[in-house]
LOBANU-675844 format. One line per field, with one value per residue: x, y, z of N, C-alpha, C, O in turn; residue in three letters; residue number from 1. Coordinates in steps of 0.2 Angstrom, whole numbers, plus 2048, in hexadecimal, padded with zeros to 3 digits. Example, Ala and Ser with C-alpha at 12.3 -4.5 7.8 and 13.67 -1.06 7.14 Angstrom:
REM residues 2
n.x: [842;840]
n.y: [7E4;7F5]
n.z: [827;823]
ca.x: [83E;844]
ca.y: [7EA;7FB]
ca.z: [827;824]
c.x: [842;840]
c.y: [7F0;800]
c.z: [827;827]
o.x: [847;843]
o.y: [7EF;806]
o.z: [82A;828]
resn: [Ala;Ser]
resi: [1;2]
//
This chain:
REM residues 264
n.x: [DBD;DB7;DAE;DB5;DBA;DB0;DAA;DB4;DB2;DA5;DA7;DB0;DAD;DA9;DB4;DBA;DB1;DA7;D9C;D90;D83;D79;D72;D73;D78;D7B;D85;D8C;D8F;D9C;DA4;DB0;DBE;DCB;DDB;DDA;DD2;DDB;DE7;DE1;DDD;DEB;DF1;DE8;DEC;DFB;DF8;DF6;E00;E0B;E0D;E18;E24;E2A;E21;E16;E1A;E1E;E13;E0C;E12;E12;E03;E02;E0A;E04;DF5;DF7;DF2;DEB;DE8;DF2;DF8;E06;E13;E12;E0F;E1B;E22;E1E;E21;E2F;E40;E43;E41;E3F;E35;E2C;E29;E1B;E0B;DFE;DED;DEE;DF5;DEA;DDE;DE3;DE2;DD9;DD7;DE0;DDA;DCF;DD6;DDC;DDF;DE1;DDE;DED;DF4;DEE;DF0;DFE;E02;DFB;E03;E0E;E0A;E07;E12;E1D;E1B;E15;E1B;E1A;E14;E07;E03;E05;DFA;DF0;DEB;DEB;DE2;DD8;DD9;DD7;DC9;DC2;DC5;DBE;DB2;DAF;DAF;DA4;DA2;D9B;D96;D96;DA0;DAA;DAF;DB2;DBC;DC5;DC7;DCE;DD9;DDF;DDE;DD9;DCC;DBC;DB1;DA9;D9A;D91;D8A;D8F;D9C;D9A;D96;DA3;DAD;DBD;DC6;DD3;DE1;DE9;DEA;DE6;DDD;DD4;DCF;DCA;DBF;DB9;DB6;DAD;DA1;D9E;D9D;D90;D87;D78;D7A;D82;D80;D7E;D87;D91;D8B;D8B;D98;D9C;D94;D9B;DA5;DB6;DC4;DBE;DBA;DC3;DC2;DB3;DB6;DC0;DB6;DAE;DB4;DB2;DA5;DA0;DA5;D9E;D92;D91;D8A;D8A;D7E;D76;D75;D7F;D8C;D8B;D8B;D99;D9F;DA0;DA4;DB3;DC4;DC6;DD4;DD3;DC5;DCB;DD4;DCD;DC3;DC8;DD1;DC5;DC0;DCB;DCE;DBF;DB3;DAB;D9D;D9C;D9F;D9A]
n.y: [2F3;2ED;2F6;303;2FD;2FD;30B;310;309;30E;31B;31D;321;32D;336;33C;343;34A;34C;356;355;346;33E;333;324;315;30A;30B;304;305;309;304;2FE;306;30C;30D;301;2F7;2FA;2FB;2EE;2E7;2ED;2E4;2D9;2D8;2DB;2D0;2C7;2C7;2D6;2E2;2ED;2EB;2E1;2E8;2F2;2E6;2E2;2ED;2EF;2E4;2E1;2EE;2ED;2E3;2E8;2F1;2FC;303;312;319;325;331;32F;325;31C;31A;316;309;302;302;2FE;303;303;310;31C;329;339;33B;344;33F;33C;32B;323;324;320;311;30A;307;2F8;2F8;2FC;2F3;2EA;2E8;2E8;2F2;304;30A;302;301;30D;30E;304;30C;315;30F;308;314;31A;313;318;323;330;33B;348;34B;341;337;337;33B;32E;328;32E;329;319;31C;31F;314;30B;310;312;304;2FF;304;313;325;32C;33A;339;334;33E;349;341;341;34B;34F;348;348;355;35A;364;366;36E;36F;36E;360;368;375;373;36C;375;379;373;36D;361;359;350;34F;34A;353;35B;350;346;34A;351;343;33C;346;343;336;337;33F;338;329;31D;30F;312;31E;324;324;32A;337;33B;339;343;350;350;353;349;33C;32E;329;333;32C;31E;31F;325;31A;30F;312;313;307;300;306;306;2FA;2F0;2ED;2F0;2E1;2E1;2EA;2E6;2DA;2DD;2E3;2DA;2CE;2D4;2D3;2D0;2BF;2BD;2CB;2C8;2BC;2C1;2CC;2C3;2BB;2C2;2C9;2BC;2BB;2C5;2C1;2C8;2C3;2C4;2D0;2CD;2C1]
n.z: [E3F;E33;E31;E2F;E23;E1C;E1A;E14;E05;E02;E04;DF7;DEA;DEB;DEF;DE7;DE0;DE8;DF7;DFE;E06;E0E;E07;DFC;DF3;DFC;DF7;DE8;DD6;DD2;DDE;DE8;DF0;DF6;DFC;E0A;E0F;E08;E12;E1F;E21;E21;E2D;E35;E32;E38;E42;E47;E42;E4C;E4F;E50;E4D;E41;E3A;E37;E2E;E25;E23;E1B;E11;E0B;E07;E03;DF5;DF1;DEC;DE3;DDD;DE2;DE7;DF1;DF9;DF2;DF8;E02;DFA;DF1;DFC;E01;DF6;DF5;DFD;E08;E18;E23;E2A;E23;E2A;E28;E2A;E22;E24;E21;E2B;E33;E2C;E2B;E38;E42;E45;E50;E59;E60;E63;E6B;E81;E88;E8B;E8A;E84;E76;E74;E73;E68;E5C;E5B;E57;E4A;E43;E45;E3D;E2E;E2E;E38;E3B;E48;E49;E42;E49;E55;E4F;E49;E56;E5D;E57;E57;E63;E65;E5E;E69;E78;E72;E6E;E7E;E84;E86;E86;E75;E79;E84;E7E;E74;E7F;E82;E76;E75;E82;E83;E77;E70;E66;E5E;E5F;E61;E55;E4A;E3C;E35;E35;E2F;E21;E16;E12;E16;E11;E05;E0D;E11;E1D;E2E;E38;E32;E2F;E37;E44;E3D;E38;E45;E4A;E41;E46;E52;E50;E4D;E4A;E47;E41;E32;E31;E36;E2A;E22;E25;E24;E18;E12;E16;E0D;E05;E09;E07;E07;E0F;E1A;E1E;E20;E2B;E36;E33;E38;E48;E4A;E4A;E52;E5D;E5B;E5C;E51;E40;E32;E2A;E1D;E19;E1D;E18;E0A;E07;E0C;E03;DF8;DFA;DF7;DF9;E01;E08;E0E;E17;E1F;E25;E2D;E38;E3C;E44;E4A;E52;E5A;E63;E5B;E54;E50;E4A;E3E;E39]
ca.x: [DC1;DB2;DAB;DB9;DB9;DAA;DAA;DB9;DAF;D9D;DAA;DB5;DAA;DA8;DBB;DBD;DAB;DA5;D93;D8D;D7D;D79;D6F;D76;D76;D82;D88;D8C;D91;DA1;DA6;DB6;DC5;DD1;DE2;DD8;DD1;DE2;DED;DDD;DDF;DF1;DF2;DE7;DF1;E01;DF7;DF6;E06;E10;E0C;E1C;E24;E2A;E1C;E12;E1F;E1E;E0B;E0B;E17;E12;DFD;E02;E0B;DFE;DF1;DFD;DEE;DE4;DE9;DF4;DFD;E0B;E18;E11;E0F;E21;E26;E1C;E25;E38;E42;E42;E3C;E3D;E2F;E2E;E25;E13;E03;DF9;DE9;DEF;DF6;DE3;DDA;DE5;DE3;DD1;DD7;DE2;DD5;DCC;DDC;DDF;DD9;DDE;DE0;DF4;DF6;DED;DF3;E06;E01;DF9;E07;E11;E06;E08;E1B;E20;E1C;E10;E1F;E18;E11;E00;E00;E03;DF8;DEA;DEC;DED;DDB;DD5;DD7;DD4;DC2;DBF;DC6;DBB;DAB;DAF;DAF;D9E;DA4;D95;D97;D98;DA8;DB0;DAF;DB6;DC3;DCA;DCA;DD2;DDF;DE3;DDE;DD3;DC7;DB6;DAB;DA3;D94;D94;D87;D91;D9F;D97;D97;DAA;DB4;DC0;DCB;DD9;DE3;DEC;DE7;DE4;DDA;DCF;DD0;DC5;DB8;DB5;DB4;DA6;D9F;D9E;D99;D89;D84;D74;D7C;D88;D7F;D7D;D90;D94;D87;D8D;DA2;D9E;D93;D9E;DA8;DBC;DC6;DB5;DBD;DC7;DBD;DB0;DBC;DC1;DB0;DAA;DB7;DB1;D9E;DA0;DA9;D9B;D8C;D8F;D88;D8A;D78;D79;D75;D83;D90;D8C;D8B;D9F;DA4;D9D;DA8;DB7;DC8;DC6;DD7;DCE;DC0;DCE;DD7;DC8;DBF;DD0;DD1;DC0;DC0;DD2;DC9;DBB;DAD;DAA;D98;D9E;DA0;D99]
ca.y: [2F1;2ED;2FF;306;2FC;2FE;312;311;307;313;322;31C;324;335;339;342;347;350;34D;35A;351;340;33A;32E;31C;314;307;30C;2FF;308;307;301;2FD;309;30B;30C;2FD;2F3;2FB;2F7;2E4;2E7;2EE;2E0;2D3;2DA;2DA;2C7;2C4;2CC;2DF;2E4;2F2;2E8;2DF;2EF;2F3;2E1;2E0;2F3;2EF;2DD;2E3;2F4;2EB;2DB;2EC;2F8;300;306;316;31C;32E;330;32C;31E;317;31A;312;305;2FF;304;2F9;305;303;316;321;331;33D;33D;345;33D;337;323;322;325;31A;30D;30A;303;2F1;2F7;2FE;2ED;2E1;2E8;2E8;2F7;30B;30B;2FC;304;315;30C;300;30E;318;30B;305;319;31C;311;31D;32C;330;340;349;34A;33A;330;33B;337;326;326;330;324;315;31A;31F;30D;307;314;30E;2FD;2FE;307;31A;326;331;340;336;334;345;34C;33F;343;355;354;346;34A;35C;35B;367;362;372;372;369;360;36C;37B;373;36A;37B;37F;36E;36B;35D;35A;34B;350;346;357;35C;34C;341;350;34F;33F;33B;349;33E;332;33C;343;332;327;316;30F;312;325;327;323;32F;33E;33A;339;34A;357;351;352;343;338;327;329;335;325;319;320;326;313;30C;315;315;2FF;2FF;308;305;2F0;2EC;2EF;2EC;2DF;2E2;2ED;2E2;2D3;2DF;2E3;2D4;2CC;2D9;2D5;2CB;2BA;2BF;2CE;2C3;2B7;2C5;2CF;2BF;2B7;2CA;2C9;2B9;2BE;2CB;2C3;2CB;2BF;2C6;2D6;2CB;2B9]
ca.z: [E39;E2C;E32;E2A;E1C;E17;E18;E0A;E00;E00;E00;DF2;DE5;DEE;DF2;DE1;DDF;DF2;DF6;E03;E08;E11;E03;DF8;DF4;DFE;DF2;DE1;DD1;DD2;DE3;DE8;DF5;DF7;E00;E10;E0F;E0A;E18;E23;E20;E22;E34;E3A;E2F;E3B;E4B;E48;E44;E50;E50;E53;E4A;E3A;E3B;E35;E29;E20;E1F;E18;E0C;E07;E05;DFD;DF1;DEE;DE8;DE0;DD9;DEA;DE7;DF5;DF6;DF0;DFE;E07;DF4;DF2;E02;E02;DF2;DF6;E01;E0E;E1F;E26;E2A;E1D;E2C;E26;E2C;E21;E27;E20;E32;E38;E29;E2C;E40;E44;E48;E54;E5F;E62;E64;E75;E87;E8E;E86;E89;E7D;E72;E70;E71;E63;E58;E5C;E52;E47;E40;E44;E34;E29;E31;E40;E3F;E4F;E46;E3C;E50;E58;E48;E4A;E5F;E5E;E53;E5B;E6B;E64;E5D;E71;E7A;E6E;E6F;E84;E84;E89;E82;E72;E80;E89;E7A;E73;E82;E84;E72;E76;E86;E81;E71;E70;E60;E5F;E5D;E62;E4F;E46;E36;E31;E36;E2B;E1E;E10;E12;E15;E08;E04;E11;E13;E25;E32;E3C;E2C;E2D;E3B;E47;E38;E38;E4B;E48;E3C;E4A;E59;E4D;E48;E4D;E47;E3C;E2B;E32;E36;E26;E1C;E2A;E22;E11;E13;E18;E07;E09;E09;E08;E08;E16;E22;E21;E24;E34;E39;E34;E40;E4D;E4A;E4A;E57;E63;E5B;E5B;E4A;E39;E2F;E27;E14;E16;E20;E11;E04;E08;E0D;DFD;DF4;DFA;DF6;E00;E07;E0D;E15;E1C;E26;E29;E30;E3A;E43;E49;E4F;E58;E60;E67;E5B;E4E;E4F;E45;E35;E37]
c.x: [DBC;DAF;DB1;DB9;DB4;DA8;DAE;DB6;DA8;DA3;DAF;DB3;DA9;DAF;DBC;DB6;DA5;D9E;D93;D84;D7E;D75;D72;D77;D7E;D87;D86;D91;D98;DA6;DAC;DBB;DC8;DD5;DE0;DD7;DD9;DE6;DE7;DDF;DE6;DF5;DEF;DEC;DF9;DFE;DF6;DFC;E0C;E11;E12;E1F;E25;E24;E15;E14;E1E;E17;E08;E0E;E13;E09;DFD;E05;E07;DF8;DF3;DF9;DE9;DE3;DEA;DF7;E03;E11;E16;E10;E17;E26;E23;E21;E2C;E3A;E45;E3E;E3C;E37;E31;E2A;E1E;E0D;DFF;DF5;DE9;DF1;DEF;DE0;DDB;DE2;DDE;DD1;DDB;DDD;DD1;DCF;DDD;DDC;DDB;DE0;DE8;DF6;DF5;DF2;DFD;E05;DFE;DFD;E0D;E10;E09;E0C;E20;E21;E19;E15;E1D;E13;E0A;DFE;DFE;DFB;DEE;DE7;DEC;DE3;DD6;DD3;DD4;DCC;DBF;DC1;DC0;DB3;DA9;DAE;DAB;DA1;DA0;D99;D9B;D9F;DAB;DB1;DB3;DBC;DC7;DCD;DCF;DD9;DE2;DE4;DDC;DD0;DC0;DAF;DA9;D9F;D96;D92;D8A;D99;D9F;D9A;D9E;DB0;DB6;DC3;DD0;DDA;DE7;DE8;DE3;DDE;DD4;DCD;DC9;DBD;DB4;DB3;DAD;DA0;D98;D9A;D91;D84;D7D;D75;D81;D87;D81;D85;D92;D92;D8A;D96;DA2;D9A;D95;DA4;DAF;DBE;DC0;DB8;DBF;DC6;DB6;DB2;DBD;DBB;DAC;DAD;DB3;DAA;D9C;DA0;DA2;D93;D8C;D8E;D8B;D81;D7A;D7A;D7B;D8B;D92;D8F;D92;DA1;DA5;DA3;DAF;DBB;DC6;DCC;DD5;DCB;DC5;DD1;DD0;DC3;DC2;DD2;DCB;DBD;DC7;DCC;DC2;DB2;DAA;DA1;D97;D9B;D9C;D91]
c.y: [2F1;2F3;302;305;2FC;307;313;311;30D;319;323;320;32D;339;341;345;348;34F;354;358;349;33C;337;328;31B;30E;309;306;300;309;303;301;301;309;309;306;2F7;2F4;2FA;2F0;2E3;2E8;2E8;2DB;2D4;2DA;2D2;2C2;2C7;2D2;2E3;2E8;2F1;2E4;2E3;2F0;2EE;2E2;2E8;2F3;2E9;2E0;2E9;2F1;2E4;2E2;2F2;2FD;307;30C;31B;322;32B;32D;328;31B;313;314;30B;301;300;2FD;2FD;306;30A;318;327;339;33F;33D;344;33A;32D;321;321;320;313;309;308;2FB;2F2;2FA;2FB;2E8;2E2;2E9;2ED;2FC;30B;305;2FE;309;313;308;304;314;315;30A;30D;31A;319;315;324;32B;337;341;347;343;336;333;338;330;325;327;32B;31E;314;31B;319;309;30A;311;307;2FB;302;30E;31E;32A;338;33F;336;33B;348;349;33F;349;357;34F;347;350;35F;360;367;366;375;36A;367;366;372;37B;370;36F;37A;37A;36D;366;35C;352;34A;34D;34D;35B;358;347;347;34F;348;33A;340;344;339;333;33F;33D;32E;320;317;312;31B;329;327;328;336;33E;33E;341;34F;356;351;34A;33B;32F;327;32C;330;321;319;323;321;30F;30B;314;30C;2FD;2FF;306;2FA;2EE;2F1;2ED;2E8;2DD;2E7;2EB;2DC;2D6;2E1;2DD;2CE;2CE;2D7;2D1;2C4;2BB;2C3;2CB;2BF;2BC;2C8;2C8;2BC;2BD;2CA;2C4;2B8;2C1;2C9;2C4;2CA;2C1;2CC;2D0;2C5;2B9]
c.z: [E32;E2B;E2C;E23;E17;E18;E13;E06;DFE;E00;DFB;DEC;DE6;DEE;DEB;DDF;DE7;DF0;DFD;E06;E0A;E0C;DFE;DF9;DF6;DFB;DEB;DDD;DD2;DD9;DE6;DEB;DF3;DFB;E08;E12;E0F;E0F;E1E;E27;E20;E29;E37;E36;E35;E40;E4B;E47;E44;E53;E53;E4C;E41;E37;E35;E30;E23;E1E;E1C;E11;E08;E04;DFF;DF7;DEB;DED;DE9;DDF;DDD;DEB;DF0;DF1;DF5;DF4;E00;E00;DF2;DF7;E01;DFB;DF1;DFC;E09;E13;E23;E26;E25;E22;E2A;E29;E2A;E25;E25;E27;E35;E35;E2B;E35;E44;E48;E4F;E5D;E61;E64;E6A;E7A;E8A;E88;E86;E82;E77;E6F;E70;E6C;E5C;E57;E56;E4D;E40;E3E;E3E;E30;E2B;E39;E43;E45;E4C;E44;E44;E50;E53;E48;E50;E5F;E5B;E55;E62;E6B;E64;E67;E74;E76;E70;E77;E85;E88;E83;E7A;E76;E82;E82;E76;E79;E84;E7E;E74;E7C;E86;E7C;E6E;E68;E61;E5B;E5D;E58;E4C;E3F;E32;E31;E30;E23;E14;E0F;E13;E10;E0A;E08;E14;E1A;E2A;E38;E38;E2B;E33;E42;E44;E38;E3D;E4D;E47;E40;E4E;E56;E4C;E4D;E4E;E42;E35;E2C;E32;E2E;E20;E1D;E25;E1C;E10;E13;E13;E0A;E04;E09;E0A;E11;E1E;E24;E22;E2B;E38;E39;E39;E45;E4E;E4A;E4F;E5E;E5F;E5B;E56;E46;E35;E2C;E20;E14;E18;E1A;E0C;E02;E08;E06;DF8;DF5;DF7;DF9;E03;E0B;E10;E1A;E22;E2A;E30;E36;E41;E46;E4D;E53;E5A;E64;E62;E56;E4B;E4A;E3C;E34;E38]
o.x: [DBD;DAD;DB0;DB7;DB3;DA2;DAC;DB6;DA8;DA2;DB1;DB7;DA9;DAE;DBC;DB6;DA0;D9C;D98;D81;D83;D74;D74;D77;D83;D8C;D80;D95;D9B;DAC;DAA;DBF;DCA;DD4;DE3;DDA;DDB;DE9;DEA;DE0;DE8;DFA;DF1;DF0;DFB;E02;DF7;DFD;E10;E14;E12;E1E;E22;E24;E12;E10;E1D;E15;E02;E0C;E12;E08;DFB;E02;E07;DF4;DF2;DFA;DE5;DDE;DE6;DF9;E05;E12;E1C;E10;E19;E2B;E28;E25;E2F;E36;E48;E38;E37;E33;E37;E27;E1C;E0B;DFA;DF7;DE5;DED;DEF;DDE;DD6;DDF;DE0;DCD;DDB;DDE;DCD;DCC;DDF;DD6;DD8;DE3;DEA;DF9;DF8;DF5;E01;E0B;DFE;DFC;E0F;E15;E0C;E0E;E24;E26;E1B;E14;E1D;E0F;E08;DF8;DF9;DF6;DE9;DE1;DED;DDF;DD1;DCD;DD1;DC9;DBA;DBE;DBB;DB0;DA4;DAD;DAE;DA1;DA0;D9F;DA1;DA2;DB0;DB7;DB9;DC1;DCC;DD2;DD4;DDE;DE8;DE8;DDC;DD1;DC0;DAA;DA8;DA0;D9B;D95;D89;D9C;DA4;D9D;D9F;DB6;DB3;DC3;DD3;DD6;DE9;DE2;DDE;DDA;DD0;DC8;DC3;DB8;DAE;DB0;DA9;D9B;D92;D94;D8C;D7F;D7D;D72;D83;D8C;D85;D87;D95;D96;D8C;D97;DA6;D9D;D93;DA8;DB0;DBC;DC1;DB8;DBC;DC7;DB5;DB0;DBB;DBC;DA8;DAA;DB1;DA9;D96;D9B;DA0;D8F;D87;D90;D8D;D80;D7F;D7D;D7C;D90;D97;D94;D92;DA5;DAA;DA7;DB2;DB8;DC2;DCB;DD5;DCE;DC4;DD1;DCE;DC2;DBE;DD3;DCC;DBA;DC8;DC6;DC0;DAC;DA8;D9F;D91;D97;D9B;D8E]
o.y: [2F5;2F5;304;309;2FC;307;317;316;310;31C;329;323;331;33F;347;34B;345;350;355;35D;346;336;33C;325;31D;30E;308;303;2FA;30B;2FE;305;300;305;305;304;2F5;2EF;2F6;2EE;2DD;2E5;2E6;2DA;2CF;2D8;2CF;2BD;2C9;2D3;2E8;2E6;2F3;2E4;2E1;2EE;2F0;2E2;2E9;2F6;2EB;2E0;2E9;2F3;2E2;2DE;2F7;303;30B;30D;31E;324;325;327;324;315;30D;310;307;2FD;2FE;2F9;2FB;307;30A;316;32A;33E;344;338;346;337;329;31C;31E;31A;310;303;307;2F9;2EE;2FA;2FE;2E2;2DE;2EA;2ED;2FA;30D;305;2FD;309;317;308;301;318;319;30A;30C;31B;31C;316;329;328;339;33D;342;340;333;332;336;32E;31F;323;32A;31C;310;319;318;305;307;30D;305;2F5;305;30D;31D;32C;33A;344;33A;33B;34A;34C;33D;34C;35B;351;347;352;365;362;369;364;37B;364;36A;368;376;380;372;36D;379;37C;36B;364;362;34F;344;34D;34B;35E;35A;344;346;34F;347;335;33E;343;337;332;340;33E;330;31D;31C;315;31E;32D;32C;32A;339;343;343;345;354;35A;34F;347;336;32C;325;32A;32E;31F;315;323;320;30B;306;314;30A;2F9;2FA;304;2F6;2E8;2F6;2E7;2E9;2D8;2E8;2EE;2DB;2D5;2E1;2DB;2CB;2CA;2D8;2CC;2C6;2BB;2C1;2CA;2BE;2BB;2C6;2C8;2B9;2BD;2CB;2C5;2B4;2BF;2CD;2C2;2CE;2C0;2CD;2D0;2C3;2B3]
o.z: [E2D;E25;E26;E1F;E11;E16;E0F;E03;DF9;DFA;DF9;DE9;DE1;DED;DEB;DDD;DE8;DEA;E01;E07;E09;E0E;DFA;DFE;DF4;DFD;DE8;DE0;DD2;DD8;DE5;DE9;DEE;E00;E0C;E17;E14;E10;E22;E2D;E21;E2B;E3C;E3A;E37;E45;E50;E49;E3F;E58;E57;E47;E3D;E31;E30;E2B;E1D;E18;E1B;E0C;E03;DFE;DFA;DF2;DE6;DEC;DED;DE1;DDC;DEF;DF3;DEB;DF7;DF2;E00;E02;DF1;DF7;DFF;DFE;DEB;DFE;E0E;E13;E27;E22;E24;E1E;E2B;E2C;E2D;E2A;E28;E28;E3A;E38;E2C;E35;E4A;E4C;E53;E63;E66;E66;E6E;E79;E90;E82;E81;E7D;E72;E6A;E6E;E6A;E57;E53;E52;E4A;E3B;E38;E3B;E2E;E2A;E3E;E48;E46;E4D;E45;E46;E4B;E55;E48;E51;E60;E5D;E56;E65;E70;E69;E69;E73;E7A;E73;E78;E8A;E8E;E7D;E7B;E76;E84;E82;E76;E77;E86;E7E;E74;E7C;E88;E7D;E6B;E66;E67;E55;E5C;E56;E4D;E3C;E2D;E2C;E2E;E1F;E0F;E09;E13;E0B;E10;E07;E17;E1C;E29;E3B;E3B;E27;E32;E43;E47;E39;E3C;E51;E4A;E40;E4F;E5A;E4A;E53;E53;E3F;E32;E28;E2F;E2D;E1B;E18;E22;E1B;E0C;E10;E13;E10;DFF;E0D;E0F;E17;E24;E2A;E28;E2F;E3E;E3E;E3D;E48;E54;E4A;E51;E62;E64;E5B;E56;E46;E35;E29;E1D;E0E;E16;E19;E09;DFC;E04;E05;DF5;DF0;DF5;DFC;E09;E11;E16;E20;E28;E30;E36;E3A;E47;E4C;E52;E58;E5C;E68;E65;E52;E45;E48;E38;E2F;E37]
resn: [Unk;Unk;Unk;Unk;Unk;Unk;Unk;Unk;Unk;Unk;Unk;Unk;Unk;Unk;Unk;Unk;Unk;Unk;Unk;Unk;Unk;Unk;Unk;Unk;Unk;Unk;Unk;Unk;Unk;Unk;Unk;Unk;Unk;Unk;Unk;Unk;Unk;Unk;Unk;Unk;Unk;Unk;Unk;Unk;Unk;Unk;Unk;Unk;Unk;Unk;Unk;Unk;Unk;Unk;Unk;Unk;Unk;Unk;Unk;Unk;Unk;Unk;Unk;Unk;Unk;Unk;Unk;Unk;Unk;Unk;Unk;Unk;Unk;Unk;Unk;Unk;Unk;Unk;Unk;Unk;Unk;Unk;Unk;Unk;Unk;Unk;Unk;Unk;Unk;Unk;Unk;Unk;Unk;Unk;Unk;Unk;Unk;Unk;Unk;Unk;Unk;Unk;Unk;Unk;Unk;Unk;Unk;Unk;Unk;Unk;Unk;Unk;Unk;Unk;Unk;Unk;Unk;Unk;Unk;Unk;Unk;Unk;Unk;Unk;Unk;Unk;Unk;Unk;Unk;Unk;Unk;Unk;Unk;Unk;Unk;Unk;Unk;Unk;Unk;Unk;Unk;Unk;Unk;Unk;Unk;Unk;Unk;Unk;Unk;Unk;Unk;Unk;Unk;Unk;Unk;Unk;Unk;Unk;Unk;Unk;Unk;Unk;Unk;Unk;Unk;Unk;Unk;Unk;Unk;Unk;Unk;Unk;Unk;Unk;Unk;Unk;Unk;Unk;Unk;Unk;Unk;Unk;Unk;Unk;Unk;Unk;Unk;Unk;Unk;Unk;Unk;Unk;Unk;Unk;Unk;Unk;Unk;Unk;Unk;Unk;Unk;Unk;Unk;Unk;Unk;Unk;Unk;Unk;Unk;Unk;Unk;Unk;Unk;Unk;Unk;Unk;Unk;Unk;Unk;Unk;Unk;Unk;Unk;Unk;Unk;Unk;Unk;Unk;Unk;Unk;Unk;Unk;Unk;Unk;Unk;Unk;Unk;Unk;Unk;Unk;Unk;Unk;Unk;Unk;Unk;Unk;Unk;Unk;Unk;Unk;Unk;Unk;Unk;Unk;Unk;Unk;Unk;Unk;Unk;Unk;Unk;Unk;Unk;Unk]
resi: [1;2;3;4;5;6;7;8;9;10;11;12;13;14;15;16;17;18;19;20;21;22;23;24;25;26;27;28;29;30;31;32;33;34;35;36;37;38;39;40;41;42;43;44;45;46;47;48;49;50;51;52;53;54;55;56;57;58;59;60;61;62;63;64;65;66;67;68;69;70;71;72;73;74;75;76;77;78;79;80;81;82;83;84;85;86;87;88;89;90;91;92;93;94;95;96;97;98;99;100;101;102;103;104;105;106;107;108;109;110;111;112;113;114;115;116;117;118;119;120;121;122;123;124;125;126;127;128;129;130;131;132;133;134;135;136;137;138;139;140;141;142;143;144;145;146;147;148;149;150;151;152;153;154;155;156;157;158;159;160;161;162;163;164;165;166;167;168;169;170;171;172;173;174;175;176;177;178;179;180;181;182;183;184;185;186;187;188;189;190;191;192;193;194;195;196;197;198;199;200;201;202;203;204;205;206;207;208;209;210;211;212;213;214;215;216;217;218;219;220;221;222;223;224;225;226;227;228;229;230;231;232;233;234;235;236;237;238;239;240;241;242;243;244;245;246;247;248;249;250;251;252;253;254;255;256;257;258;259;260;261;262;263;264]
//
């Protein structure tokens, strides 16, 4: 969950300006939570109380709305501030940003990919948006239950049917921009799969340019998850930054879970 969050934050500055290199300072003055980060702290806020389909619903609505500003896409901005509970079909990757916490609340893989199936279906009901969010979490499960880089690579490809036979270096030049979860969620389990440690995954994300927030987000999930730590000048230096609400969920979910050692 902190992996994510703290991939938004270092990719916050990059989304609208693409680096193509791993060299860059990973905190900038200007650095800054986006939507990833608040719907983050929203799905764990709903796995704590309750996790059930409204559940999601309320703590998507009630956070999106306590930081109006976080810069969500249009539609899930929209929803979030209507009095509608329906899903609007979407493939965005917000369904994959989002879904980090659900891949360490549970003890086996089927709870998982039914709870991250849900977690999605509020507003990403599309096949892609689940599907985004299924792969996703089941990375951060897979990580977090020691299954190697190699096991998880072929267990996305042959569950979810991703395809993963390319390098970042081989796409690096020529990734564009792409908010689809089939568009970004591949990328940034790359990201993952390429990396040496946590810091490394996050450099790999934000390099191949793109949706930069959000391809680290969900490759920081992921790269938390397996590698066990966070450094920890860069674990304070987030944490430090954040709301105290943030800290109280973020801190409240990790000792639910067990892994108080993440943040304390």
């Amino acid at each position: 969950m902190l992996g994510a969050i703290i991939g938004d934050i270092v990719g916050s500055v990059y989304e609208w300006h693409n680096l193509k290199t791993k060299e860059f300072p990973l905190f900038r003055d200007d650095c800054f939570f986006t939507d990833d980060t608040v719907m983050t702290i929203a799905s764990a806020d709903a796995l704590m109380h309750g996790c059930k389909n409204d559940d999601f619903i309320d703590a998507y609505k009630k956070w999106g709305q306590l930081y109006p500003n976080a810069g969500y896409g249009g539609r899930f901005g929209s929803w979030i501030n209507s009095d509608d509970r329906e899903p609007y079909n979407s493939w965005g990757n917000g369904s994959a940003m989002r879904v980090s916490p659900v891949g360490c609340f549970y003890d086996s893989l089927e709870q998982v990919l039914a709870k991250a199936r849900e977690s999605a279906a509020v507003s990403h009901n599309h096949p892609e948006g689940i599907k985004g969010a299924q792969a996703t979490a089941a990375c951060v499960y897979w990580a977090l239950h020691g299954k190697s880089q190699a096991s998880i690579r072929m267990l996305v490809e042959d569950r979810f049917g991703y395809d993963l036979n390319f390098s970042l270096d081989g796409i690096r030049e020529t990734y564009q921009f792409d908010v689809s979860c089939q568009g970004s969620v591949p990328q940034a389990i790359a990201a993952f799969l390429e990396s040496s440690d946590y810091e490394d995954t996050v450099r790999n994300a934000i390099s191949i340019g793109g949706d930069s927030d959000t391809i680290a987000a969900i490759a920081g999930g992921i790269a938390e998850a397996f590698y066990k730590e966070i450094p920890p000048h860069i674990k304070d230096t987030v944490m430090s930054s954040l709301p105290a609400e943030f800290r109280e969920v973020v801190t409240g979910f990790y000792v639910r879970c067990g892994l108080e050692t993440h943040v304390l």
